[in-house]
C-alpha positions in Angstrom: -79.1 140.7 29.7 -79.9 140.9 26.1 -83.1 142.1 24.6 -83.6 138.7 23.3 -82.7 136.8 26.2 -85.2 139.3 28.5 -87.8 138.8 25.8 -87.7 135.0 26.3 -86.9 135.0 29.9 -90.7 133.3 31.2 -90.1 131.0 28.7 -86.4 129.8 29.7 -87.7 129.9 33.2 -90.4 127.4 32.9 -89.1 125.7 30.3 -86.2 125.1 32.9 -88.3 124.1 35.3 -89.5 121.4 33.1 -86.2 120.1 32.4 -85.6 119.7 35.6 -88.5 117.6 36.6 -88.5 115.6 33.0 -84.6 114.6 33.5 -84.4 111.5 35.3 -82.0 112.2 38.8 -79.0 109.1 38.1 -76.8 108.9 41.0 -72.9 109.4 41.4 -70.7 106.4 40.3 -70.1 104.5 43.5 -66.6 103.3 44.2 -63.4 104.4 45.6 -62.6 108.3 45.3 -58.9 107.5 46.1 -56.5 105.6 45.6 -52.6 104.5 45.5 -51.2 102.2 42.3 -47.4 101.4 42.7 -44.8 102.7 45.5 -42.1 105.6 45.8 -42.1 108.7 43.9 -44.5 109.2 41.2 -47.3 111.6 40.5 -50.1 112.8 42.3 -53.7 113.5 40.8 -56.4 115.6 42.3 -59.6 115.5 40.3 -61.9 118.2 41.1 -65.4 119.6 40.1 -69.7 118.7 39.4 -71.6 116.0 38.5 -69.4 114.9 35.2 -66.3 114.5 37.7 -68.2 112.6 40.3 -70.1 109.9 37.3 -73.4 110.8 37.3 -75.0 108.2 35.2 -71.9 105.5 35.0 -72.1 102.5 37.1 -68.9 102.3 38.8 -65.7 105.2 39.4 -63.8 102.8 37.6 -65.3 103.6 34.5 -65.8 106.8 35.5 -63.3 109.5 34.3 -60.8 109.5 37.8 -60.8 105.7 37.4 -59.8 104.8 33.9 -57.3 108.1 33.9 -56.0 106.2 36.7 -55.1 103.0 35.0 -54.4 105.0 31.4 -51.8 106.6 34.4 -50.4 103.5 36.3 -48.3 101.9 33.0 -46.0 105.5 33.3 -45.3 104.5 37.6 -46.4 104.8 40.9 -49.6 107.1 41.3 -51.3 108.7 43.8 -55.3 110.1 43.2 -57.8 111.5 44.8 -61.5 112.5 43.8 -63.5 115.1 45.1 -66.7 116.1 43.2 -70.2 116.9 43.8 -73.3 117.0 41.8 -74.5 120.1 41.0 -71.4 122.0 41.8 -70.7 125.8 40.8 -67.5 127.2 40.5 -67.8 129.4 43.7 -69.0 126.3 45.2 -65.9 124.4 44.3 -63.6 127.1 46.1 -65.3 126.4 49.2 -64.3 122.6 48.4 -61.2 123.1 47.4 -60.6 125.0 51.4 -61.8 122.0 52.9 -59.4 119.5 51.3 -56.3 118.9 53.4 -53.0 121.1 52.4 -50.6 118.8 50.0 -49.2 118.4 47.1 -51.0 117.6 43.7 -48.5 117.0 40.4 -51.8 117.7 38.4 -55.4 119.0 39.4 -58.2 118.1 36.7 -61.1 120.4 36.9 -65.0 120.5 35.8 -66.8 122.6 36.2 -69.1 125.5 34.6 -72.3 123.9 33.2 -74.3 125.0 36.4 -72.7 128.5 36.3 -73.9 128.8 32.8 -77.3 127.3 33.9 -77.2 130.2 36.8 -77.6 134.2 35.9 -73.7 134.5 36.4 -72.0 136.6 33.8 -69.2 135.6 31.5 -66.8 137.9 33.7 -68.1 137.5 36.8 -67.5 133.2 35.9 -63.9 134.0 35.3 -63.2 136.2 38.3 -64.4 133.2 40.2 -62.1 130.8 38.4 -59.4 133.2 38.9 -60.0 132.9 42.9 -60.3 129.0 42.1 -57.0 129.0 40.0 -55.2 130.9 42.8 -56.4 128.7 45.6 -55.4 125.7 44.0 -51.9 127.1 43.1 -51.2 128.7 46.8 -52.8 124.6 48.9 -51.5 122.3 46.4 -48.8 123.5 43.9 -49.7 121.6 41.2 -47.1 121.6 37.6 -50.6 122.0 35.5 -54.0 122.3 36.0 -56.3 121.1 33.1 -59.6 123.1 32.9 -62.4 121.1 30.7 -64.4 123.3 28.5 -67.9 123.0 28.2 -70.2 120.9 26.4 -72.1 122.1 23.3 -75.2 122.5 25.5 -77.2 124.1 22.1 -76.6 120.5 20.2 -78.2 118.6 23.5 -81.1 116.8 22.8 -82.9 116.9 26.5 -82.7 120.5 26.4 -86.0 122.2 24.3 -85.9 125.1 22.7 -85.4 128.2 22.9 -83.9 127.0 25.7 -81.3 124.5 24.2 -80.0 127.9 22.1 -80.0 130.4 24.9 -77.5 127.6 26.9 -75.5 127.0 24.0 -75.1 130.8 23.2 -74.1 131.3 26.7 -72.1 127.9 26.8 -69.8 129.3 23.8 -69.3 132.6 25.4 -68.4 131.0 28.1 -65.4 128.6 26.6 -64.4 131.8 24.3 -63.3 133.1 27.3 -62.2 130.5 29.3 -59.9 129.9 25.9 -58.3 132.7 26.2 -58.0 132.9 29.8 -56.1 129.6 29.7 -53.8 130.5 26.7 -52.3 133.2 28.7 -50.8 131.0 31.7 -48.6 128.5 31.2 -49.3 126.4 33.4 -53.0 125.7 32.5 -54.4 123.8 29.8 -58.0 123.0 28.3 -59.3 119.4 27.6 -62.3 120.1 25.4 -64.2 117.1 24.5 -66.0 118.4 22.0 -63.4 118.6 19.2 -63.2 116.2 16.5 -63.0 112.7 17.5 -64.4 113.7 20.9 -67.9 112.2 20.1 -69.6 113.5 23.2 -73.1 113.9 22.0 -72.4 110.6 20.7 -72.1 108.8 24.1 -74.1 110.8 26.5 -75.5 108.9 29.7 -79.2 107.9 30.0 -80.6 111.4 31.2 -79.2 112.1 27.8 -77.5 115.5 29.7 -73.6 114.0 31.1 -71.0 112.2 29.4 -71.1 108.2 29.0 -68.8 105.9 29.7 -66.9 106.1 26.3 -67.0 110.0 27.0 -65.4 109.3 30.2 -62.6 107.3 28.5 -62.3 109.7 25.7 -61.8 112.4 28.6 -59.2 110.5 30.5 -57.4 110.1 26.8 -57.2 113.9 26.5 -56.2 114.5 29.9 -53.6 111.5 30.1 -51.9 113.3 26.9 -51.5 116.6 28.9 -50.1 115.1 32.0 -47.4 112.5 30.2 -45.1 114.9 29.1 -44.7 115.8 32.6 -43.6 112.1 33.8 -40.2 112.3 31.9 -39.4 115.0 34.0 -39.2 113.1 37.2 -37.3 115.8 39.2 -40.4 117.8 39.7 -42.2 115.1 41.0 -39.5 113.8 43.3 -38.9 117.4 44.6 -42.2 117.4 46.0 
């Protein structure tokens, strides 16, 4: 822990605290959390991580991101999805999820997670050696062509979060992403969806607790992922082979 970080510590802790009680609680999106569109060989989704996965704060899954990547999906054939997320959600969390899903094949597993790992004492490396388990799981139960991490959110830029608190979570947050970055860049067959690059307007559509993504951030997510899985459907042989 840094000196500065130590310094402030009884600060970030109640000020946590605060947050905490001050943030209204908004349920999961209700709806289906899987789902079949179209017949025969196609390609199969697994969606996979925290609160932002399972639509906290959006009315229905259909607006939420597993829904509309679903119908941005169905145009290219027949699709098979499935949703499993839970709020509040770490990444060694997740790997005890990910065990209790039935063995199968997924064509593509989306992930989110991280914000409550940066909101926990775990360090940077520590994080990574856990989504090096996850990463390894996933690969060995489901086989998947690509799995798309999502980086985090600019948590220093969000406006429920006081400060110092708001900067201590957005120094962490971007230490976090710079090495999930380059953790992704060196296998090929992960990729990063990060919302907050130009056009991704995420502080600009956040949900009521003003903490997840809104709905328009849910169907600017689904855009980013549904680029990264297309170029995947005009190879129909790996699909079929499953």
């Amino acid at each position: 822990m840094d000196p500065w970080t130590l310094l402030l510590s009884p600060i970030l802790f109640l000020q946590g605290k605060w947050v905490k009680l001050r943030t209204p609680k908004l349920p999961e999106a209700p709806g289906p959390r899987s789902g079949e569109r179209g017949s025969g060989p196609g390609i199969s989704l697994l969606v996979l991580g925290d609160s932002a996965a399972a639509g906290v704060g959006i009315e229905h899954q259909s607006l939420a991101l597993s829904g509309r990547l679903a119908n941005q999906l169905e145009p290219h054939g027949p699709l098979q999805w499935q949703l499993h997320a839970r709020s509040g959600l770490n990444t060694p969390q997740a790997l005890h999820l990910v065990q209790a899903i039935e063995h199968q094949s997924f064509d593509v597993v989306l992930v989110s997670l991280g914000v409550n790992d940066v909101l926990s004492p775990i360090s940077e490396a520590r994080w990574l050696e856990e989504l090096t388990r996850l990463t390894e799981t996933l690969r060995q139960r489901f086989s998947p062509n690509r799995i798309l991490y999502t980086a985090l959110p600019p948590l220093g830029a969000f406006p429920a979060l006081p400060w110092p608190l708001r900067a201590h979570l957005g120094r962490r947050a971007v230490r976090f992403n710079r090495h999930l970055g380059h953790w992704v860049e060196q296998q090929p067959d992960l990729a990063l969806l990060n919302l907050a690059e130009p056009g991704g307007d995420l502080l600009s559509h956040l949900a009521p607790d003003r903490f997840h993504p809104g709905e328009l951030a849910h169907q600017r997510w689904a855009e980013l992922a549904c680029r990264e899985i297309t170029p995947l459907l005009a190879q129909p042989e790996q699909a079929q082979s499953r």
